[in-house]
DRENBAKOL-855375 format. One record per residue (C-alpha): residue number from 1; chain; x, y negated, z negated. Coordinates in steps of 0.001 Angstrom, whole numbers, m for minus. Layout:
+------+-------+---------+---------+---------+
: resi : chain :      xx :      yy :      zz :
+------+-------+---------+---------+---------+
:  NUM :     A :       X :       Y :       Z :
...
+------+-------+---------+---------+---------+
***
This chain:
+------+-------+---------+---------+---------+
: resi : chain :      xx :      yy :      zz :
+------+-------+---------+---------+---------+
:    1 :     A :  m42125 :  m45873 :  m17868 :
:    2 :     A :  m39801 :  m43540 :  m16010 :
:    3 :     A :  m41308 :  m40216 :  m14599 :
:    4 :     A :  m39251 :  m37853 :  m16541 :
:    5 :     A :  m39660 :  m39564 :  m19713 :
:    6 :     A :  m43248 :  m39374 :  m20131 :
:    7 :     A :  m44756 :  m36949 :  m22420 :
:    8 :     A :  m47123 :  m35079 :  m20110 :
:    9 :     A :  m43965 :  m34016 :  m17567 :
:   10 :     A :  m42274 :  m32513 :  m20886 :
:   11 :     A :  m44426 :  m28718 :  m20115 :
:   12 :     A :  m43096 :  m28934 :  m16379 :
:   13 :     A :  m39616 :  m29887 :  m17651 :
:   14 :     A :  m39030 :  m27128 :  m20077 :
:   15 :     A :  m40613 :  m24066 :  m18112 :
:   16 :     A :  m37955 :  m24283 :  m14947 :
:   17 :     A :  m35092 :  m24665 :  m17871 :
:   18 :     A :  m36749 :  m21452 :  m19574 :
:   19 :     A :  m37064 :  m19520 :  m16310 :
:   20 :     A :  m33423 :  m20829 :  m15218 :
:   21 :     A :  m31860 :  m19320 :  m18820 :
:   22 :     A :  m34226 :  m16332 :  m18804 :
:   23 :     A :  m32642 :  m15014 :  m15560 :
:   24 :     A :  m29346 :  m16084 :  m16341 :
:   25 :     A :  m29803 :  m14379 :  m19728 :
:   26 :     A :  m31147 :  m11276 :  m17518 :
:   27 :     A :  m27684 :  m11112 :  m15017 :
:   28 :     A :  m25957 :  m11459 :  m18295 :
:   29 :     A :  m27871 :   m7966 :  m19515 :
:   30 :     A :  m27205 :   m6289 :  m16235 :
:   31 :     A :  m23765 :   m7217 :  m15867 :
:   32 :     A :  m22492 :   m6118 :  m19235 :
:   33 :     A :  m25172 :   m3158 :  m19573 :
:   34 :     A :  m25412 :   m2010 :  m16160 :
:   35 :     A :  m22684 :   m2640 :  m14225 :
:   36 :     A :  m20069 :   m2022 :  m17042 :
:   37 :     A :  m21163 :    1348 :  m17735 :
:   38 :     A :  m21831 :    2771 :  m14092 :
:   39 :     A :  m18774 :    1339 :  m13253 :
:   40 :     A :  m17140 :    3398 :  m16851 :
:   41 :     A :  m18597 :    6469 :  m15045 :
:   42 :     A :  m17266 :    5992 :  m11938 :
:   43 :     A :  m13806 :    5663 :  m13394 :
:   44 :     A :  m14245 :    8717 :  m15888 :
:   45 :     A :  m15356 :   11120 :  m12719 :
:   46 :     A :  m12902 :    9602 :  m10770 :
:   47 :     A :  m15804 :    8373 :   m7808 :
:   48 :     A :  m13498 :    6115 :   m6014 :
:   49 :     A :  m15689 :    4529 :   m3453 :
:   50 :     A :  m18107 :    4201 :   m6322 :
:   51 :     A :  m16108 :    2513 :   m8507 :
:   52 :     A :  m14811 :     276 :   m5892 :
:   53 :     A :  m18164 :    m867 :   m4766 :
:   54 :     A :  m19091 :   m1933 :   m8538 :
:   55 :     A :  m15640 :   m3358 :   m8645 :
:   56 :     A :  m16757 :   m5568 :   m5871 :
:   57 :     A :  m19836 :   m6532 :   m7735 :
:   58 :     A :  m18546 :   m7341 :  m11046 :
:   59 :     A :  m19423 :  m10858 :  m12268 :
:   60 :     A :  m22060 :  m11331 :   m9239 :
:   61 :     A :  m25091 :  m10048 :  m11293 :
:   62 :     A :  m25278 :  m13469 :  m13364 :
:   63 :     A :  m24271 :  m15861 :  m10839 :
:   64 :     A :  m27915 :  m14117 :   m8093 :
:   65 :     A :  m29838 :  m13751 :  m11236 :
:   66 :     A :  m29058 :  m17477 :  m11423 :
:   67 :     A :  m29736 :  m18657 :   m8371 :
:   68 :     A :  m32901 :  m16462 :   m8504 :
:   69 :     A :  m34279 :  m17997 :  m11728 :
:   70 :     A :  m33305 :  m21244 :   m9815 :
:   71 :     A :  m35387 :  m20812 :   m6883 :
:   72 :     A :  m38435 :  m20010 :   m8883 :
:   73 :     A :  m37913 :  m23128 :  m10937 :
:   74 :     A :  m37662 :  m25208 :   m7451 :
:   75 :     A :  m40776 :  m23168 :   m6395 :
:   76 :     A :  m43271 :  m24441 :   m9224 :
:   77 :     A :  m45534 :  m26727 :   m8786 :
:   78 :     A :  m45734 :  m30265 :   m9844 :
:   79 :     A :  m42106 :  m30155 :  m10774 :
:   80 :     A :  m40996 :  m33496 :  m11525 :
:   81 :     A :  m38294 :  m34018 :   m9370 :
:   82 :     A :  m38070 :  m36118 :   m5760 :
:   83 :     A :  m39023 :  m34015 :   m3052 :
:   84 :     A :  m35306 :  m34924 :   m1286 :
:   85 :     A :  m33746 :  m33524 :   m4470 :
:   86 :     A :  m35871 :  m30325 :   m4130 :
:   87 :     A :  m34609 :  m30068 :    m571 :
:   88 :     A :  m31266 :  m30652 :   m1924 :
:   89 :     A :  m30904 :  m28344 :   m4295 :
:   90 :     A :  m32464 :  m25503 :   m2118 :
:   91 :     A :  m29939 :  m25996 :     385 :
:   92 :     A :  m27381 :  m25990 :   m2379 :
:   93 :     A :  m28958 :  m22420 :   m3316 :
:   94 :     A :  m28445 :  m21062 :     687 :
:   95 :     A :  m25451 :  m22218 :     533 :
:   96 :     A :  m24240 :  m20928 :   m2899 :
:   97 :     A :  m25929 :  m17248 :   m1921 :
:   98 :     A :  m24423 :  m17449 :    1245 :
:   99 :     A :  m20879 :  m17965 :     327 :
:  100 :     A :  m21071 :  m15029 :   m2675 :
:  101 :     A :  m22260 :  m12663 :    m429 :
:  102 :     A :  m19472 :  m13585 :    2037 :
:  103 :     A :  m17322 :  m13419 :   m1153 :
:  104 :     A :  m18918 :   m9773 :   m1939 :
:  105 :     A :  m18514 :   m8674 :    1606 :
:  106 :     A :  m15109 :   m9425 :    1708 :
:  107 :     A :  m13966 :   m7811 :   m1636 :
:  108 :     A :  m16344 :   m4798 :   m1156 :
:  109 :     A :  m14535 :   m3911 :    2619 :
:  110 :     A :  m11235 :   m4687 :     841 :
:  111 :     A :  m12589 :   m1999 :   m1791 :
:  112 :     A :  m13222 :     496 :     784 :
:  113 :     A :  m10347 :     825 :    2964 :
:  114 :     A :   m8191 :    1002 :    m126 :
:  115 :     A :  m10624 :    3695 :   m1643 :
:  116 :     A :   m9656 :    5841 :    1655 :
:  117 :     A :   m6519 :    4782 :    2255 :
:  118 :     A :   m5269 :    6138 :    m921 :
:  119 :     A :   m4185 :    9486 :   m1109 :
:  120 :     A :   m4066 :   12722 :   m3680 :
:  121 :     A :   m1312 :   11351 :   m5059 :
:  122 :     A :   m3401 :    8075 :   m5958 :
:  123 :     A :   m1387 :    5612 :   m3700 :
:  124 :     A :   m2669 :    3176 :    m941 :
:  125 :     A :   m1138 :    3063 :    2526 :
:  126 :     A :   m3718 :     m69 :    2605 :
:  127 :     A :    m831 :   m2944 :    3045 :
:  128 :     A :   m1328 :   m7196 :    1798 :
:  129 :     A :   m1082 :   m7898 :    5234 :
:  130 :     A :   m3995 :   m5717 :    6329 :
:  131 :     A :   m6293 :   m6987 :    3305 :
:  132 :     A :   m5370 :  m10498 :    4621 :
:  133 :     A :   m6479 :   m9860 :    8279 :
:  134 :     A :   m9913 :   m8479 :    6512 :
:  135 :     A :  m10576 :  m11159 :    4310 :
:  136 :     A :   m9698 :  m14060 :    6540 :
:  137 :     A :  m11809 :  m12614 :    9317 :
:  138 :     A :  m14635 :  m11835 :    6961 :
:  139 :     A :  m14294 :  m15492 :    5450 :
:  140 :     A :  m14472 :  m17429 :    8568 :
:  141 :     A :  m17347 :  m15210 :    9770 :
:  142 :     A :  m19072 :  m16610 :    6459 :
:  143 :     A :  m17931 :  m20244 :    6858 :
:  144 :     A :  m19240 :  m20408 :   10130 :
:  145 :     A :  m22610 :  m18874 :    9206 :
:  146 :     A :  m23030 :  m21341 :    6119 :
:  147 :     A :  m22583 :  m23983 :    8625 :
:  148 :     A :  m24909 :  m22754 :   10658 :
:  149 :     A :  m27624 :  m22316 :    8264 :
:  150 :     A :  m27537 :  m25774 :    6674 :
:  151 :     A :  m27784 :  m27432 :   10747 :
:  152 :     A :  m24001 :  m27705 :   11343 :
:  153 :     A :  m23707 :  m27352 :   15313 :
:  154 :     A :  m20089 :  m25327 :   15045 :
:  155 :     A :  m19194 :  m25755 :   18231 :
:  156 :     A :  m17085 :  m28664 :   18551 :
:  157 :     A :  m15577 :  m27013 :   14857 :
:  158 :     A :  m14530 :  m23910 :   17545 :
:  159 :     A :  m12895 :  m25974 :   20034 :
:  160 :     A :  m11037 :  m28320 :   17374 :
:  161 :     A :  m10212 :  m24926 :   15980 :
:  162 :     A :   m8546 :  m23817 :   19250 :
:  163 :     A :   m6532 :  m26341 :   20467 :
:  164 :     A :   m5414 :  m26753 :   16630 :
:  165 :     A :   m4341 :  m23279 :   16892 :
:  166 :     A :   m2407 :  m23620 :   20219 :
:  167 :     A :    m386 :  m26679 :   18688 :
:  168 :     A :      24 :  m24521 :   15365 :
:  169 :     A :    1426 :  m21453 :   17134 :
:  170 :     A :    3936 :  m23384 :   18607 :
:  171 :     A :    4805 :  m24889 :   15327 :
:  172 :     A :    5463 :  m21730 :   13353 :
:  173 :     A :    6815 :  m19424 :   16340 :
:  174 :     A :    8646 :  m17750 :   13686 :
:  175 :     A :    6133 :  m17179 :   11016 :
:  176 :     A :    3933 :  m15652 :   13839 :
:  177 :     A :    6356 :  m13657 :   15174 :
:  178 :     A :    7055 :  m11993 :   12046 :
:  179 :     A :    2541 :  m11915 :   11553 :
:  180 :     A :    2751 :   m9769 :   15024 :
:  181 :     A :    5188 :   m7382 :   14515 :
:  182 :     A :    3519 :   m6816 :   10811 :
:  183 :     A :     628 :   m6202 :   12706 :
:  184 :     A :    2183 :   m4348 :   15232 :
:  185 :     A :    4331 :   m1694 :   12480 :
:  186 :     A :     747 :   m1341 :   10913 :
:  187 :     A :   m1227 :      33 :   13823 :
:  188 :     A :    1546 :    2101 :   15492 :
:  189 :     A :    1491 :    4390 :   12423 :
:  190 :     A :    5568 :    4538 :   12207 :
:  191 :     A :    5845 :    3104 :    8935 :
:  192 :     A :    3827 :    3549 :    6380 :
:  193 :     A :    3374 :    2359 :    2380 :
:  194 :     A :    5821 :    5385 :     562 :
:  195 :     A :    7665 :    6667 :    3604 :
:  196 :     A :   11669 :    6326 :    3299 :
:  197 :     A :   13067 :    4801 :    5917 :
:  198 :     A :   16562 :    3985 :    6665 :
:  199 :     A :   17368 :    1108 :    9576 :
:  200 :     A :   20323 :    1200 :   11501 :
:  201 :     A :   22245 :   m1632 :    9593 :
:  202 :     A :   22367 :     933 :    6560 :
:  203 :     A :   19713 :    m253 :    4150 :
:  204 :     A :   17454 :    2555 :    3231 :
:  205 :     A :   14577 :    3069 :     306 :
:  206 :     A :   10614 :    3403 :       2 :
:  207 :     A :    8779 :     574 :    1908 :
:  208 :     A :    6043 :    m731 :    m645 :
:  209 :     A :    4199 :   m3122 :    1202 :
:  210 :     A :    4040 :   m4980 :    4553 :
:  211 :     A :    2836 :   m8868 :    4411 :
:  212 :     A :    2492 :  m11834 :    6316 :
:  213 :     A :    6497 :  m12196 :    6663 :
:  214 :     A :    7987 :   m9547 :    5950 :
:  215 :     A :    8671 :   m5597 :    4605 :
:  216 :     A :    9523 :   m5070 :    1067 :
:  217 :     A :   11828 :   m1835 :    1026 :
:  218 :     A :   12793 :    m469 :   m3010 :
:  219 :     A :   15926 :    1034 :   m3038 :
:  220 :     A :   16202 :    4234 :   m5074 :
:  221 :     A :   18842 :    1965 :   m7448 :
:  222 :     A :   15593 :     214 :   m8091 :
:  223 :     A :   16164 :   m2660 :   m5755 :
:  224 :     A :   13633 :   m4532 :   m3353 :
:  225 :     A :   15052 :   m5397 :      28 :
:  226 :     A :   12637 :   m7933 :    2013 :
:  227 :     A :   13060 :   m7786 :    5498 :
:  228 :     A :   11277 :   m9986 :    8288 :
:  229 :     A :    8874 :   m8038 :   10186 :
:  230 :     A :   10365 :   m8775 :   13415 :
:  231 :     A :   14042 :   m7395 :   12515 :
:  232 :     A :   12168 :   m4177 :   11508 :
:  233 :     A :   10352 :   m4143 :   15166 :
:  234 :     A :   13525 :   m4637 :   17108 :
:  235 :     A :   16070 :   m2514 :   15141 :
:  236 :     A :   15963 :     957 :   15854 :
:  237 :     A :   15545 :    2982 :   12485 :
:  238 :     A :   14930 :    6862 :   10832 :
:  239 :     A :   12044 :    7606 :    8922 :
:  240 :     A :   12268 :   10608 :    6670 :
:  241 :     A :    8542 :   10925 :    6387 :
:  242 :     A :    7792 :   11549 :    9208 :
:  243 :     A :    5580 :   13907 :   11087 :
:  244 :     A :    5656 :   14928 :    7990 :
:  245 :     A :    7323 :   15100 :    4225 :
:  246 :     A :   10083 :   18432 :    4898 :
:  247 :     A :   13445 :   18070 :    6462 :
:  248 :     A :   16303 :   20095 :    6676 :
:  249 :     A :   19348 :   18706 :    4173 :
:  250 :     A :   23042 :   19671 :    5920 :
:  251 :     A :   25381 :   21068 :    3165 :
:  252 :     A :   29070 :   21423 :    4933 :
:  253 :     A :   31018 :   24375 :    2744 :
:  254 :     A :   34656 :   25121 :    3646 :
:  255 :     A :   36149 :   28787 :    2671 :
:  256 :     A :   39447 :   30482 :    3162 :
:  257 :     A :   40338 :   32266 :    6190 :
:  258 :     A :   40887 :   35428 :    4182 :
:  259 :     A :   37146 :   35265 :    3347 :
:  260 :     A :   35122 :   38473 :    4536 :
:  261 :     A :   32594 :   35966 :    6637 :
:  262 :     A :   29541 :   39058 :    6324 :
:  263 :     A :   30003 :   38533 :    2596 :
:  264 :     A :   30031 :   34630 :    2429 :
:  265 :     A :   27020 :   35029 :    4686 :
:  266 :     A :   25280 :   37463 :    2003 :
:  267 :     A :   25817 :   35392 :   m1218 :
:  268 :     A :   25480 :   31705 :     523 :
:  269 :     A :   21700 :   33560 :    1472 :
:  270 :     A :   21270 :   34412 :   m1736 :
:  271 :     A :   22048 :   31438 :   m3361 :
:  272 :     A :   19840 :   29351 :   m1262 :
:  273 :     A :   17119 :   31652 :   m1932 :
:  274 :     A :   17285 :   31608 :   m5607 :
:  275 :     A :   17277 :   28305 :   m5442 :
:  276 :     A :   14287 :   27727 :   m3384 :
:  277 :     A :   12169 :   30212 :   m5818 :
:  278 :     A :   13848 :   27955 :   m8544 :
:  279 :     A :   13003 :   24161 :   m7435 :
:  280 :     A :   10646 :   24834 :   m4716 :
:  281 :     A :    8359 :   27732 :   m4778 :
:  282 :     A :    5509 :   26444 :   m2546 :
:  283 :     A :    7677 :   27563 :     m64 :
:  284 :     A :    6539 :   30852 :    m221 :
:  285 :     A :    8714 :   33233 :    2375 :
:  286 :     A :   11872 :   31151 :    3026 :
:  287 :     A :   14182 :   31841 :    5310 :
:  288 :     A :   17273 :   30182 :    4794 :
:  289 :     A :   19413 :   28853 :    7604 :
:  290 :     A :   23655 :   29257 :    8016 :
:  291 :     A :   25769 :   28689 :   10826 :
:  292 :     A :   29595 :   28714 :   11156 :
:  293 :     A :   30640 :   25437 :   12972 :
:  294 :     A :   34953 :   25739 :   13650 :
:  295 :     A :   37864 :   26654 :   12323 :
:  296 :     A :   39090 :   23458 :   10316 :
:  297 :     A :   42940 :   23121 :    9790 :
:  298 :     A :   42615 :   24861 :    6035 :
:  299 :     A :   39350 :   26632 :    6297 :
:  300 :     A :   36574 :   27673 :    8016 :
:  301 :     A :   33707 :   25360 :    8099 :
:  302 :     A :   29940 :   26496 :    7450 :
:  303 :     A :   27036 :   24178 :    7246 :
:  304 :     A :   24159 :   25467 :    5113 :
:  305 :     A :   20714 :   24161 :    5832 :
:  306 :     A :   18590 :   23551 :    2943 :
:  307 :     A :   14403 :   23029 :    3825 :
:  308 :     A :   12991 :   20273 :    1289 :
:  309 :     A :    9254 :   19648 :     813 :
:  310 :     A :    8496 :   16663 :    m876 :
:  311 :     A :    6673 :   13722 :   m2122 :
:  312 :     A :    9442 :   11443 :   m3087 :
:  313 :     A :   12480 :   11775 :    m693 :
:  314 :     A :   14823 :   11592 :   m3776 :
:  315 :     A :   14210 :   14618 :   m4564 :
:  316 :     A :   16256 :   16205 :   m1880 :
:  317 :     A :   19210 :   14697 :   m3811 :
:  318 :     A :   18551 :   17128 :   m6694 :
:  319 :     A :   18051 :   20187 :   m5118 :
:  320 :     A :   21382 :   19632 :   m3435 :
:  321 :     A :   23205 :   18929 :   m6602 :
:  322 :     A :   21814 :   22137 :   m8083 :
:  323 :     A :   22852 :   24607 :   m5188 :
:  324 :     A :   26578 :   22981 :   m4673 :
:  325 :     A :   26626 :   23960 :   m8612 :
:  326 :     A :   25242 :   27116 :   m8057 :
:  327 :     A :   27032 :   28369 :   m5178 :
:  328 :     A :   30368 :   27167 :   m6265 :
:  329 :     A :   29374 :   29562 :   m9575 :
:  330 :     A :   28426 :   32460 :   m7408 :
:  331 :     A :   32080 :   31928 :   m5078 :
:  332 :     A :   33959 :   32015 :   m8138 :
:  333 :     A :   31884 :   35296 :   m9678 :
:  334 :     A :   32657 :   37019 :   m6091 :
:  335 :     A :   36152 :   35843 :   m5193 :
:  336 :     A :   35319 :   33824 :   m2466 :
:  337 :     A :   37859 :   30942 :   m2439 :
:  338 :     A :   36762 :   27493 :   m1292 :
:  339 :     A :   40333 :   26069 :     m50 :
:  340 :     A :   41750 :   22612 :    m421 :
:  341 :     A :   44597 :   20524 :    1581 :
:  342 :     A :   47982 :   20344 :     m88 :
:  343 :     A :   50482 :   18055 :     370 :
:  344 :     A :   53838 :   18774 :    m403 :
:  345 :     A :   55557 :   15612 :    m966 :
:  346 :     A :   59324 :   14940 :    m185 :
:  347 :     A :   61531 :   12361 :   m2110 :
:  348 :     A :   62350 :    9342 :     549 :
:  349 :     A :   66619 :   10183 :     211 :
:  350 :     A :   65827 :   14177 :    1314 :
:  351 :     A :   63135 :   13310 :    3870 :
:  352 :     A :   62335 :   17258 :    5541 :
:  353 :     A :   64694 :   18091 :    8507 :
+------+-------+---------+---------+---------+
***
């Protein structure tokens, strides 16, 4: 009669299959007990690297507690099993714990730069092609240890692994091209997730992400221009975010040459002033900027230099809507006369002599 049908191996049968469900039952309890409310806590007190370390845990608890009941079951004695299936399923169990802890590793460094990459505002600089780099160096780190542990010699893996990558490289030129200068617009610091940019070809929005390939760009219609990495590296471009999130917006104003200039001076100050206390009072003591460029061919041309602070460059666009409405309110209260060109047009039979 077969081993594991006889009625004295039923006691050595059942307790690994009790101790195996007990511990699973026990990762169940943590996980949904444990885990679920410290990581509820972490979210309500807003503890970011807290939250992402549970984050990274979540779902583990059951799949250790597992493998731990499983081990103990293995470890029992007189366990009717072949000793080659014992051996078997231990090395199953290294290799199992192994590659979630890899898996853990991987998610929980992931976690973390994103925890401090993200700013007040609650947005990551922390790009796809960065978490890629992480993860794939963190995964073949892993690989190559699980080999190792189960009596792999990796090695000859290594060199198979370079001379595949030499022939690969020269395959997808392109594709790595576009992986370097991703890499390399990532660690210069000259474009970042949220800064507006605008390239020289004219496109221009918020860049949301760098990847593998490419720059995704969102227009502020609400657009998403993808652009290779590499175009981005060897185009020359302006990036309104930087050193840091205030510029100076140009506002050209035209007024007649019978204008008392001192006055125009006076209530273009005051304007920009009230406006600045209006839309922007962080600014604290502003002091607004004019200078008279040249005398145009119907007026006298001014350019008026608004100072924006901002999160979202967009912004800028309202602020200069409000003061062209407001100072062309204030030149109409004061007499100040913003002239036009007129044409004076001449029927083609009495053309002007």
């Amino acid at each position: 009669m077969n081993l594991l049908t006889r009625l004295e191996d039923w006691p050595y049968i059942i307790l690994p299959i009790t101790i195996i469900l007990s511990f699973l039952l026990l990762g169940w309890l943590v996980e949904k007990r444990v885990v679920s409310q410290l990581l509820s806590i972490a979210r309500e007190k807003n503890l970011r690297f807290s939250e992402g370390v549970l984050r990274s845990l979540r779902g583990l608890s059951i799949l250790w507690f597992g493998l731990l009941g499983l081990n103990i079951a293995l470890s029992l004695p007189n366990l009717p099993l072949f000793p080659s299936l014992i051996l078997l399923s231990k090395t199953f169990l290294l290799v199992a714990f192994l590659a979630s802890a890899t898996w853990v590793v991987a998610q929980l460094s992931v976690e973390i730069l994103r925890v401090y990459t993200t700013g007040d505002d609650g947005i990551s600089s922390l790009t796809s092609l960065f978490e890629f780099l992480a993860k794939v160096i963190i995964f073949s780190c892993g690989f190559l240890l699980i080999l190792s542990s189960i009596g792999i010699s990796i090695t000859p893996l290594l060199t198979a692994f370079g001379i595949g990558g030499v022939s690969l490289g020269l395959a997808l030129q392109n594709t790595l091209a576009n992986l370097m200068s991703g890499i390399n617009i990532i660690t210069s610091k000259k474009v970042r997730p949220g800064d507006y940019i605008e390239l020289r070809t004219g496109e221009a929005g918020y860049v949301r992400d760098v990847d593998l390939r490419c720059t995704v760009i969102e227009e502020i219609t609400n657009n998403l221009l993808v652009i290779p990495n590499a175009q981005i590296i060897s185009s020359s471009f302006r990036n309104y975010s930087l050193p840091d999130n205030s510029l100076l917006v140009p506002v050209e104003v035209g007024i007649s040459y019978d204008s008392d200039l001192e006055k125009v001076e006076k209530v273009t100050l005051e304007v920009m002033q009230e406006i600045a206390q209006l839309l922007q009072p962080h600014l604290g003591n502003y002091k607004p900027l004019i200078l008279y460029r040249k005398f145009d061919y119907y007026s006298i041309v001014l350019t008026v230099y608004l100072k924006v602070v901002e999160e979202e460059f967009f912004q800028h666009l309202t602020i200069k809507h409000e003061f062209i409405k407001l100072l062309h309110r204030r030149y109409q209260q004061e007499g100040i006369k913003i002239p036009y060109p007129i044409l004076f047009p001449y029927p083609p039979s009495n053309p002007p002599s």
